[in-house]
C-alpha positions in Angstrom: 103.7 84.8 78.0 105.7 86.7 80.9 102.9 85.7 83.7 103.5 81.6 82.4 107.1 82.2 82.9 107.2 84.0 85.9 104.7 80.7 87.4 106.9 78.3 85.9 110.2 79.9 88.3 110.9 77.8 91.5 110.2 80.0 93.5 108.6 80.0 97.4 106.7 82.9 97.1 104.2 80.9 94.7 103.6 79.0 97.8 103.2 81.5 100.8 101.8 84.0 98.7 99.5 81.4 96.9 95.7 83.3 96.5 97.4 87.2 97.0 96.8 88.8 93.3 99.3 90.3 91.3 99.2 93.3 90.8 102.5 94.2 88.9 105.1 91.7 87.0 108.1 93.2 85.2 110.8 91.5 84.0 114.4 93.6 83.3 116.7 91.9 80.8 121.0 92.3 82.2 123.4 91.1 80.0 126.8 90.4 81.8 127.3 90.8 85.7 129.7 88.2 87.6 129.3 85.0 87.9 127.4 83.5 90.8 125.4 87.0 91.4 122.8 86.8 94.2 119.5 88.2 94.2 120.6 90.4 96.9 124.0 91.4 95.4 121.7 92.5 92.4 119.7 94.4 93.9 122.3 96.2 96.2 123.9 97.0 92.8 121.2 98.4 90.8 120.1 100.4 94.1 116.5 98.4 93.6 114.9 99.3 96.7 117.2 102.1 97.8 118.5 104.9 98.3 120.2 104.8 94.5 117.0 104.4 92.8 116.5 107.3 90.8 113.3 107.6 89.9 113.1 111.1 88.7 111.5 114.4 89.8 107.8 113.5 89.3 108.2 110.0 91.0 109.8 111.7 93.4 107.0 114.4 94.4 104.7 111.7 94.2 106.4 109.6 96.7 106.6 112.9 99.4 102.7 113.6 98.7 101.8 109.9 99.1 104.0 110.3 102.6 102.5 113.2 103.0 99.3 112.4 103.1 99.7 109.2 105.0 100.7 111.0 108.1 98.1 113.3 108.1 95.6 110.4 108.0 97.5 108.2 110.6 97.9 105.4 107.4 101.3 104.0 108.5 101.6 103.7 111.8 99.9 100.9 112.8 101.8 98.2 115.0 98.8 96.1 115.8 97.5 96.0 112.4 101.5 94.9 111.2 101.3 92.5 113.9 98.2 90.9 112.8 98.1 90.8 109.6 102.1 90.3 109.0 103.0 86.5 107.0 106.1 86.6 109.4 104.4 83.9 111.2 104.1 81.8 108.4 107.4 81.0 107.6 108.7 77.6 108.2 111.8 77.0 110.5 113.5 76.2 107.3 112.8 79.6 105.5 114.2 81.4 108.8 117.2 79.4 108.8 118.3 79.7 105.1 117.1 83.6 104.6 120.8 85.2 104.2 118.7 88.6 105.6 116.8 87.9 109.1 113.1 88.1 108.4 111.4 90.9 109.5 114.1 93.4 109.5 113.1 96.6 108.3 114.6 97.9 104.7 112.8 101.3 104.5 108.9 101.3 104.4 109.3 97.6 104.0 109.4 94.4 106.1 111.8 91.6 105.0 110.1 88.2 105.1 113.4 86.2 103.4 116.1 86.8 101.2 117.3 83.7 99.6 120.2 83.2 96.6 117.9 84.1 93.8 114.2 85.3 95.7 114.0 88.2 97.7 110.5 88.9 99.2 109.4 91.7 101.7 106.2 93.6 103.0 104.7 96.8 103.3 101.5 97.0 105.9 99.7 100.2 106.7 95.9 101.1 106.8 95.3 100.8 103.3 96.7 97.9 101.7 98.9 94.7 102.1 101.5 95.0 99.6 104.0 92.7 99.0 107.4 92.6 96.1 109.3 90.1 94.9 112.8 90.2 93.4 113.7 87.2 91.5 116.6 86.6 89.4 117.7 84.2 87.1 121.2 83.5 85.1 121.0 83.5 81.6 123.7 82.4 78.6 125.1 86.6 78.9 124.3 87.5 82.2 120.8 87.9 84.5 117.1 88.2 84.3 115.3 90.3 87.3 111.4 89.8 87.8 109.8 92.3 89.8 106.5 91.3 91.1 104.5 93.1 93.1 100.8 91.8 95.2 98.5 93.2 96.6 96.4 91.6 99.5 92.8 93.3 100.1 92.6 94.8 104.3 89.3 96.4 104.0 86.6 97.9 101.6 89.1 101.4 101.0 92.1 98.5 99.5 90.4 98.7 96.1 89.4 102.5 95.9 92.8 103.3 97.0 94.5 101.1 94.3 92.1 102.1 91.4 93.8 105.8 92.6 96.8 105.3 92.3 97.3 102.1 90.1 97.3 104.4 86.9 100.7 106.3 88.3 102.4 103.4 89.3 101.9 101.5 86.0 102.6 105.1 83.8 105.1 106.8 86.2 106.6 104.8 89.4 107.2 101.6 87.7 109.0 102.3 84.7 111.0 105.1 86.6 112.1 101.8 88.6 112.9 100.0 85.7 115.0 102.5 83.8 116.8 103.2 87.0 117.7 99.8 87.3 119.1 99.5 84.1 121.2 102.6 84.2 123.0 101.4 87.1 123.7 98.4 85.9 125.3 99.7 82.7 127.2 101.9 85.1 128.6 98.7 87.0 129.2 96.8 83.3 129.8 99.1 80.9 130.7 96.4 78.5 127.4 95.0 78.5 125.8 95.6 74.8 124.0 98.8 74.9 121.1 97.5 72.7 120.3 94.6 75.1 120.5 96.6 78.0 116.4 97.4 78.4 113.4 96.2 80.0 112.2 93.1 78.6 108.6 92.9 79.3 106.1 94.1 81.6 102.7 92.9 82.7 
């Protein structure tokens, strides 16, 4: 099973996030790439977690009404809450010193908490929820693996209702949006990849 595999990764997260549920694990199949490929190098190809994700028009609208909405509620902006609530502080001396991005450097709506060679892990804090997504990859025979996990940490009684609302449109819409963006970029930096293995793998 995809969830026994993804445990069975060395990976820190398992450790600092140890107790936060998950709420999302994907796993996107990449045949070819260079040798020696970080986990940031990946991602910085295949635009995951920037400005070349293409997600389409309807993620798209989504993500300006969910925006949208926050502001006019006051959801985002919330220093003290970051500041309490952040796992910054939980990060050993060691984990500072080998992340190859500084923790808590901001990468859009998120907060970096470490970037290792193969984990990548980062936070998103605002009224509603504690979020939290993991890139991990892994090298296989013909080229990579990428998990993408994402938790979710409960703040207060509105965490749940406001994931029940919009759980259904990450899972249908958002995430596989993602996914095939991913993909299509990659096929765009190794066109000689086999078309046919060029897909998500699995998804949980």
């Amino acid at each position: 099973m995809l969830k026994e595999e993804f445990e069975n990764l060395r990976l820190e997260a398992h450790e600092l996030l140890a107790g936060v549920p998950v709420h999302s694990l994907h796993k996107v199949v990449l045949p070819g790439g260079r040798s020696g490929m970080t986990v940031r190098e990946i991602n910085e190809l295949t635009g995951f977690n920037s400005e070349k994700t293409e997600v389409g028009f309807v993620s798209e609208a989504l993500f300006w009404m969910r925006g949208f909405i926050g502001r006019i509620l006051g959801w985002d902006d919330d220093k003290e809450l970051i500041e309490s609530v952040s796992y910054l502080p939980r990060l050993t001396a060691g984990q500072r010193e080998k992340s190859l991005i500084e923790p808590g450097k901001a990468e859009g709506i998120s907060r970096v908490l470490y970037c290792f060679e193969n984990e990548f892990l980062a936070e998103i804090i605002n009224r509603t929820v504690h979020c939290f997504w993991l890139a991990a990859s892994e090298k296989t025979e013909d080229g990579y693996v990428l998990y993408m996990v994402v938790y979710v940490r409960r703040l207060n009684w509105f965490t749940p209702v406001y994931m029940a609302l919009v759980g259904p449109v990450l899972k249908w819409i958002i995430y596989p949006s993602i996914e095939k963006s991913i993909v299509r970029n990659w096929k765009k930096a190794f066109p000689a990849a086999q078309e046919e293995n060029l897909k998500p793998a699995a998804s949980h």
